[in-house]
C-alpha positions as CSV (number, residue, x, y, z in Angstrom):
1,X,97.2,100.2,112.0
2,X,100.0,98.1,111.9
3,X,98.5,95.0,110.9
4,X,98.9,96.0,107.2
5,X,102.0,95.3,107.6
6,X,101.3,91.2,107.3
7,X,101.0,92.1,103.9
8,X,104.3,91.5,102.7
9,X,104.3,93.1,99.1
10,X,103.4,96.6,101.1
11,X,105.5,95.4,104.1
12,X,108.4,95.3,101.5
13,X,108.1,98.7,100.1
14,X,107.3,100.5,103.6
15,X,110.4,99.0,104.1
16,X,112.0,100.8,101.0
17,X,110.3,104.3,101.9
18,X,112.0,104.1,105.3
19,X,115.7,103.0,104.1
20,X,115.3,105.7,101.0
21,X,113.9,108.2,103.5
22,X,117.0,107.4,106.4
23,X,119.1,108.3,103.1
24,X,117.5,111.5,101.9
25,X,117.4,112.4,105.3
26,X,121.6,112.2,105.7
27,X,121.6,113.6,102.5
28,X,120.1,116.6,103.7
29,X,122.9,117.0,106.9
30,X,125.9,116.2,104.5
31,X,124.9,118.7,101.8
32,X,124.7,121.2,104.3
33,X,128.0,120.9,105.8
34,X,129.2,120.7,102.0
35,X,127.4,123.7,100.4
36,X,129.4,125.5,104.0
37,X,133.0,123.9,102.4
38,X,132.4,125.3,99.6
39,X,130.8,128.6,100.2
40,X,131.5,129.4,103.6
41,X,129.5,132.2,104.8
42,X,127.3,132.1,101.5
43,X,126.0,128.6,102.4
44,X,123.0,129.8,103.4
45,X,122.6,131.0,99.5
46,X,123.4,127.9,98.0
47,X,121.1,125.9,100.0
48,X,118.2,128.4,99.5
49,X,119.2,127.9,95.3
50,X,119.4,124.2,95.8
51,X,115.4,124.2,97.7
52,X,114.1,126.0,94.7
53,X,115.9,124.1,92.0
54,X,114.3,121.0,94.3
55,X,110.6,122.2,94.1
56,X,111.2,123.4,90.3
57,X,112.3,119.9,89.6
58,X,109.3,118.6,91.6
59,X,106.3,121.1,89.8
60,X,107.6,120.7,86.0
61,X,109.7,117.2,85.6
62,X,107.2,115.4,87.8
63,X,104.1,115.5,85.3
64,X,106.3,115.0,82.0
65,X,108.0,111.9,83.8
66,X,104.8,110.4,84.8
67,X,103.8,110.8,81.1
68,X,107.0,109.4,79.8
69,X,107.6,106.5,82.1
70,X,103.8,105.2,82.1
71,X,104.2,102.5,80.0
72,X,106.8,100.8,81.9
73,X,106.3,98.4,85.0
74,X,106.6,100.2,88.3
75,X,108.8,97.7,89.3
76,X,111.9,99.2,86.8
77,X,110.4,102.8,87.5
78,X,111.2,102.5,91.0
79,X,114.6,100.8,90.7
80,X,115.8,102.9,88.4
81,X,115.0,105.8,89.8
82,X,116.7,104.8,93.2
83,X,119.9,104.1,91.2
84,X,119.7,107.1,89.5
85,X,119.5,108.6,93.0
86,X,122.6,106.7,94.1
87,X,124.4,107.3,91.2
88,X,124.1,111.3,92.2
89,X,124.6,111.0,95.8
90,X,128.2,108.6,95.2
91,X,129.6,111.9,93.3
92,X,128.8,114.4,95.7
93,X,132.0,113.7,98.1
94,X,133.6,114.9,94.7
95,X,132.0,118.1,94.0
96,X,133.9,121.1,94.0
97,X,132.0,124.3,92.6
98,X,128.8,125.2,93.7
99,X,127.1,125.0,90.2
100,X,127.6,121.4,90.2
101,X,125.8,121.3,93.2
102,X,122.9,122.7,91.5
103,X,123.2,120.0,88.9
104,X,123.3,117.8,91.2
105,X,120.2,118.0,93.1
106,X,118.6,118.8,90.0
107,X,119.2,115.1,88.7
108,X,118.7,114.0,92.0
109,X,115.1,115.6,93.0
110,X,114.3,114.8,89.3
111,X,114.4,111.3,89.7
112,X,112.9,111.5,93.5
113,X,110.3,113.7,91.3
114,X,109.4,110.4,89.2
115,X,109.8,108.0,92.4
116,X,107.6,109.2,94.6
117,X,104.4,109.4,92.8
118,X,104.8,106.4,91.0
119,X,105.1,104.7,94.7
120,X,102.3,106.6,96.1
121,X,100.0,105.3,93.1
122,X,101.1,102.0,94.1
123,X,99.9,101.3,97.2
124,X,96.3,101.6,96.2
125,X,96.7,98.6,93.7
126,X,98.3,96.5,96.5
127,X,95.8,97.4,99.3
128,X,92.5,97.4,98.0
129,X,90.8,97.9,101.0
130,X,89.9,101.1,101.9
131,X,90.7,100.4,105.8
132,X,94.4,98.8,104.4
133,X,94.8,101.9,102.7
134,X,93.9,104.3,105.5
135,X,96.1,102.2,107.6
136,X,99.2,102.7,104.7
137,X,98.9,105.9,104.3
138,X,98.8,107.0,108.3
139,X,102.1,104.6,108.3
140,X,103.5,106.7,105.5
141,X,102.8,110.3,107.1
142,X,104.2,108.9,110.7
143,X,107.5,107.4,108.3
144,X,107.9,111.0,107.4
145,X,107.8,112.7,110.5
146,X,109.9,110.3,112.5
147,X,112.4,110.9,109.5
148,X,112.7,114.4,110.3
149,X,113.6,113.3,114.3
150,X,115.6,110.3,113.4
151,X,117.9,111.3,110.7
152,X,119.4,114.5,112.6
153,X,120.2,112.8,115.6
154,X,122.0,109.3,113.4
155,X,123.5,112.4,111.4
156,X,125.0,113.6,114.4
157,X,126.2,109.9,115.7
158,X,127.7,109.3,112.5
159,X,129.7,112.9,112.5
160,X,131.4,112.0,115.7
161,X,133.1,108.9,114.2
162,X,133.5,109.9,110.3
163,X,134.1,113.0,108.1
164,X,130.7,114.2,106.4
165,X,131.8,113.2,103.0
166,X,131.0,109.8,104.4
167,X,127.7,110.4,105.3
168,X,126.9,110.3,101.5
169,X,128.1,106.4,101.5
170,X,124.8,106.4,104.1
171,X,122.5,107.9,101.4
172,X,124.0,105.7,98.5
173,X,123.4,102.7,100.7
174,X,119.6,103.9,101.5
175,X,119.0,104.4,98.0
176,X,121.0,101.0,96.9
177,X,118.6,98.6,99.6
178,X,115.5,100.7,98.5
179,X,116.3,99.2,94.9
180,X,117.1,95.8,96.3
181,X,113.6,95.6,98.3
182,X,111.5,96.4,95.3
183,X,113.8,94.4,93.2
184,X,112.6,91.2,94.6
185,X,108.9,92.5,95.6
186,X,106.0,91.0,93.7
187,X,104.5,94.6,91.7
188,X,101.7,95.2,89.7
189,X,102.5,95.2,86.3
190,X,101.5,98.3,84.4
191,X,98.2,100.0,84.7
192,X,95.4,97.7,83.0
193,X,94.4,101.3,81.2
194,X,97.7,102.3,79.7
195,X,96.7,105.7,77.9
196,X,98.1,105.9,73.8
197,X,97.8,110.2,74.0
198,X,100.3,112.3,72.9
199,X,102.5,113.6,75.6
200,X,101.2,116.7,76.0
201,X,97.6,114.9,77.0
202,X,99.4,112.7,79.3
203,X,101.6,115.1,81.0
204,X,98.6,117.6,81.4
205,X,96.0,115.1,82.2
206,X,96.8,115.2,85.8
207,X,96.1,118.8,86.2
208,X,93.3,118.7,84.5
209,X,91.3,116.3,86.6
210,X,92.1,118.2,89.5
211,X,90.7,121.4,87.9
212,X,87.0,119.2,87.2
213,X,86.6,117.7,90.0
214,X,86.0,120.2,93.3
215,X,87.3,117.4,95.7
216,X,90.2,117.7,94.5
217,X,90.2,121.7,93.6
218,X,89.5,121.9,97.2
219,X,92.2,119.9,97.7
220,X,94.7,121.8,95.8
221,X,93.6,125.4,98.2
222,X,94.5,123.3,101.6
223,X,98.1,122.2,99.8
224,X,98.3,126.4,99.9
225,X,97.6,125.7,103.6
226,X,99.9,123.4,104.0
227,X,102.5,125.0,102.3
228,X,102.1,128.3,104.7
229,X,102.7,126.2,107.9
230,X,105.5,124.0,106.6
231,X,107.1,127.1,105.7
232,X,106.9,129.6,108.5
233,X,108.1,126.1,110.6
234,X,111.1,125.2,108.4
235,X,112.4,128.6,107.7
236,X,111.7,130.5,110.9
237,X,112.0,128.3,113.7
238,X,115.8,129.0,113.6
239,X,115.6,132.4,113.7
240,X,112.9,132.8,116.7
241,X,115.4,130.3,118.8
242,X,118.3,131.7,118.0
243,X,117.6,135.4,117.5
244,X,114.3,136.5,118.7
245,X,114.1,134.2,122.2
246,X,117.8,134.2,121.9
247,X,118.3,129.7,122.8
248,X,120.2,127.6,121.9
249,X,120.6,124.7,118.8
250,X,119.0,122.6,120.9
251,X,115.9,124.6,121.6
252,X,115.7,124.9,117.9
253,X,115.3,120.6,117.5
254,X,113.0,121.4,120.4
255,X,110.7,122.9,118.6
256,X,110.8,121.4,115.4
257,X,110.1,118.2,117.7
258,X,107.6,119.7,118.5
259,X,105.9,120.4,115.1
260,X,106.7,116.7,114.2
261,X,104.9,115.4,117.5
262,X,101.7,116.6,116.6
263,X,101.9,115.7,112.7
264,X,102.3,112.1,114.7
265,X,99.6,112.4,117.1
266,X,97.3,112.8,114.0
267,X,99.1,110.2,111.6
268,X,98.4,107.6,114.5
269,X,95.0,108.5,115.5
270,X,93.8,108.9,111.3
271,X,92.8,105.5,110.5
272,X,89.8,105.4,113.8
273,X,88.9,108.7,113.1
274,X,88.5,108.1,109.7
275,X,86.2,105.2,110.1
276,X,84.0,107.4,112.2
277,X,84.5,111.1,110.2
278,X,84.4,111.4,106.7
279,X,87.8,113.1,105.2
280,X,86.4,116.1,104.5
281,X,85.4,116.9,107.9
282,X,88.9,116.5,108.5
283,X,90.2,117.8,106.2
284,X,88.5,121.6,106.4
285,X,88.8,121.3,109.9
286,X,92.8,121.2,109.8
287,X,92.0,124.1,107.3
288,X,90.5,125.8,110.1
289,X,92.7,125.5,113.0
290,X,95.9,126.4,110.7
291,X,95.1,129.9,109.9
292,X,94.6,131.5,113.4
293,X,97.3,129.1,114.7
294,X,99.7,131.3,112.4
295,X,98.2,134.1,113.6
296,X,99.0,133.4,116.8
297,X,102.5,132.8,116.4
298,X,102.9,136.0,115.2
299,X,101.1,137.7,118.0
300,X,103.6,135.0,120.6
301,X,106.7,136.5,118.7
302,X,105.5,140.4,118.2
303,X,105.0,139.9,122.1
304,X,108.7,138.4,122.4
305,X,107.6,136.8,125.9
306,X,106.1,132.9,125.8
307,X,108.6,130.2,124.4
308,X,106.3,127.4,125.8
309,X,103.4,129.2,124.2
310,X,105.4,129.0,120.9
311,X,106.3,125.2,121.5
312,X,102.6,124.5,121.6
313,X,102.0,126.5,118.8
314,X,104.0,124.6,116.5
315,X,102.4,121.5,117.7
316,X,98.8,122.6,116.8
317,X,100.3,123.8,113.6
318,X,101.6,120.0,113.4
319,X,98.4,118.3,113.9
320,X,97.0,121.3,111.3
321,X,99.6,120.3,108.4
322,X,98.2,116.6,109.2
323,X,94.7,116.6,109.4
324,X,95.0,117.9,105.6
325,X,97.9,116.0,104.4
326,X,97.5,112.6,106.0
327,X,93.6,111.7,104.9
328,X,94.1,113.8,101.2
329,X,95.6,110.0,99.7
330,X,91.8,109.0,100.3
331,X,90.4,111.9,98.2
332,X,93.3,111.2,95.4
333,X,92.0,107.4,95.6
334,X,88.4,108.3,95.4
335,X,89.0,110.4,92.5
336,X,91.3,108.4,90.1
337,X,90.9,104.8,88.8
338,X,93.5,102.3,87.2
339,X,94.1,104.4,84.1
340,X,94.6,107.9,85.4
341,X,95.9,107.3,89.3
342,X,99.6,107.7,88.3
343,X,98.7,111.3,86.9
344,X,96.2,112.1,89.7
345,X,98.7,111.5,92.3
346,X,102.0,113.1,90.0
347,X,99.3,116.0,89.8
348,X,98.9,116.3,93.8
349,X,102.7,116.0,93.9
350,X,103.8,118.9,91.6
351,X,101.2,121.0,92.5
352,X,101.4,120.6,96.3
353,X,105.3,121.7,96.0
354,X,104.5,124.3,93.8
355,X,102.7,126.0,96.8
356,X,106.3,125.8,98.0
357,X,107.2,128.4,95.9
358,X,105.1,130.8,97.6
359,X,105.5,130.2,101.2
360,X,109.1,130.2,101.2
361,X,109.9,133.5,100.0
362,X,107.0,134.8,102.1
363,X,108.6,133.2,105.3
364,X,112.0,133.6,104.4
365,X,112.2,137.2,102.4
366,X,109.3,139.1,104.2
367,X,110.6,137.9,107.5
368,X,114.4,139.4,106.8
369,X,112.5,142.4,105.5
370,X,109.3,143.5,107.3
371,X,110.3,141.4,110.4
372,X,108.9,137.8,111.7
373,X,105.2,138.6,112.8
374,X,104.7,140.4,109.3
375,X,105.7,137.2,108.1
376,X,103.8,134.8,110.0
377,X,100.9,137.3,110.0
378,X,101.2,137.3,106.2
379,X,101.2,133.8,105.7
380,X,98.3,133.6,108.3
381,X,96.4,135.5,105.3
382,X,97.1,133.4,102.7
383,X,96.0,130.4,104.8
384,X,92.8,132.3,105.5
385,X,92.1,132.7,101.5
386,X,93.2,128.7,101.0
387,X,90.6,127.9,103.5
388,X,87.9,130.2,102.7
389,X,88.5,128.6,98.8
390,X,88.7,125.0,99.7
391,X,85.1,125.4,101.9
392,X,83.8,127.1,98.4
393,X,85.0,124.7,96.2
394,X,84.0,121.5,98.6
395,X,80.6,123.2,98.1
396,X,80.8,122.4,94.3
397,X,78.3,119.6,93.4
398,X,81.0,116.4,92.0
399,X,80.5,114.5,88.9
400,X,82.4,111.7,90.7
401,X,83.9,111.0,87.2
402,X,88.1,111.1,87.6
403,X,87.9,111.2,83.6
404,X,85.9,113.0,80.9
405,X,84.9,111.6,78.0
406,X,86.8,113.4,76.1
407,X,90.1,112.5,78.2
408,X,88.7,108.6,77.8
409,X,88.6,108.9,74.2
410,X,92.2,109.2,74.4
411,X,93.2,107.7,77.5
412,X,91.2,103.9,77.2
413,X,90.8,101.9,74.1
414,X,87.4,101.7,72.6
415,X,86.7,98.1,73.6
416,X,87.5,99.1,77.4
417,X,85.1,102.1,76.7
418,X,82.1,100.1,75.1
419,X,82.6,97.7,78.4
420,X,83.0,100.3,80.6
421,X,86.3,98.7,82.3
């Protein structure tokens, strides 16, 4: 797996993704600790404002970005998008109402919101092989998780010697070296298909290859998957640690290591199993194991009895969350081609958070009100439905066509369309 990494144009922006992630990872700790400056006991509230605003950034400024920036070189995309992300995380230190935090990480996610996709589109144009690929994207799921582990525990180093406003300089200097990197990477220049619609086809365009093609409708029910897991692990580890089992912090990292253990077991093993299974199996069978795993988590918590039980729990959930995630960059790659991938992949991106905006509350505001296993056992339901839609829709006979002819009357000059390039 690693021996993509002799590429150096991908070598260089792996390298970006992990600085820029190191950075949104302090970000994360020193926001915290400010939204509780500010707020006190209400901290809690501002932070649970600030995730929303996040994945409303990330569902509707992702797709009109995409559409606005696609005529520029990824190469300025990227950099300024991480200096607009600098920019942002140098004036935190001198926030001082809550609603500016708001605008903040509104600006912020917004220009992560254009980043990321346009980074993830990328990589197939600089590893053309499918096995590269594999290989890059199992790097880039495994980058993630040991983000989540690593990031906390430099947080926490950093704290003992500094004040947290300084823990922003961290995320400026992420951001800043991320910019540097691609600045003096060799890039693609823009897509060979550049689309002349109006913005409304280009921002839409996205969406609506996802809703032909039932790959990738399929697709879109696992992210609901996904999003059920991620959440009843992000929001609710806390309180069964803390409250239900009644441990300490440090069972709580515990078990979120836990969770990101198995997403890494998976990431590692992808690219040989995905020489041997096709991503589908995979795929549907992370869909499979996720639903009764969050069903038995809320039997382990309604039972109040088996910590360990829990522990292992999350990391089945873990390798769950990554059988889907990890291999779905294939299916986007299979599905798109030069002139649409930048939507297909902004598409996956907004609507993969905007499942997000159902799992939370279900995790978070069903467990304070009905209690934890109604929660887990309610988002164990919703899993169920994903799954049982994503086996339907896989079912679907494909046109293997990422565009229509009616989006490539608009999307590819006539010449291109006459030669078929």
């Amino acid at each position: 797996m690693l021996t993509v990494l002799r590429e150096p144009t991908y070598r260089r922006l792996f390298s970006a993704q992990i600085v820029a992630l190191l950075g949104t990872g302090l970000l994360t700790v020193a926001l915290g600790l400010l939204a509780f400056d500010l707020a006190g006991g209400q901290a809690g509230a501002v932070l649970g404002t600030a995730l929303a605003i996040k994945m409303l950034a990330y569902v509707l400024v992702a797709p009109v970005m995409a559409a606005l920036v696609e005529r520029f070189a990824p190469k300025g995309v990227l950099i300024c998008a991480d200096l607009v992300r600098a920019g942002v995380a140098l004036s935190l230190p001198f926030i001082d109402q809550t609603w500016q935090i708001y605008a903040a990480v509104f600006v912020l996610q917004s220009a992560s919101a254009t980043f990321t996709p346009a980074f993830q589109s990328l990589i197939p144009r600089v590893l053309t092989r499918e096995r590269d690929y594999t290989s890059a994207i199992s790097l880039s799921r495994l980058a993630y998780d040991l983000e989540s582990l690593i990031s906390p525990l430099l947080a926490a180093m950093l704290l003992t010697v500094m004040a947290y406003n300084n823990l922003f300089l961290g995320t400026v200097a992420g951001f800043v070296f991320s910019a540097i990197l691609v600045a003096v990477t060799r890039l693609p220049g823009t897509s060979p298909g550049v689309s002349p619609g109006s913005l409304l086809h280009r921002t839409t365009l996205g969406t609506r290859i996802f809703l032909r093609e039932p790959p990738l409708r399929a697709l879109a029910a696992l992210n609901l998957v996904v999003a059920c897991a991620t959440a009843l692990v992000l929001v609710n580890t806390v309180v069964y640690a803390r409250d239900i089992f009644a441990l300490s912090n440090a069972d709580v990292a515990i078990a979120l290591a836990c969770y990101g253990s198995g997403s890494m077991v998976v990431a590692l093993s992808t690219p040989w199993v995905l020489e041997r299974v096709k991503e589908k199996t995979v795929m549907l069978a992370g869909g499979l194991l996720l639903p009764p795993s969050l069903g038995a988590a809320a039997l382990i918590v309604w039972a109040e009895q088996s910590w360990p039980l829990l522990l292992l729990t999350w990391v089945v959930l873990g390798m769950g969350t990554s059988m889907i995630s990890t291999p779905s960059a294939r299916l986007l790659r299979r599905h798109s081609n030069d002139v649409d991938r930048s939507f297909v992949y902004t598409a996956q991106f907004s609507l993969s958070h905007a499942c997000f905006l159902i799992s939370y509350p279900l995790a978070g505001w069903l467990g304070a009100a009905a209690g934890q296993p109604a929660a887990a056992g309610a988002l164990g339901l919703v899993a169920t439905l994903g799954t049982v839609a994503a086996i339907r829709l896989w079912k679907v006979r494909s046109t293997n066509d990422a565009v229509s002819p009616q989006d490539l009357k608009e999307s590819v000059p006539s010449e291109q369309r006459r030669t078929g390039s």
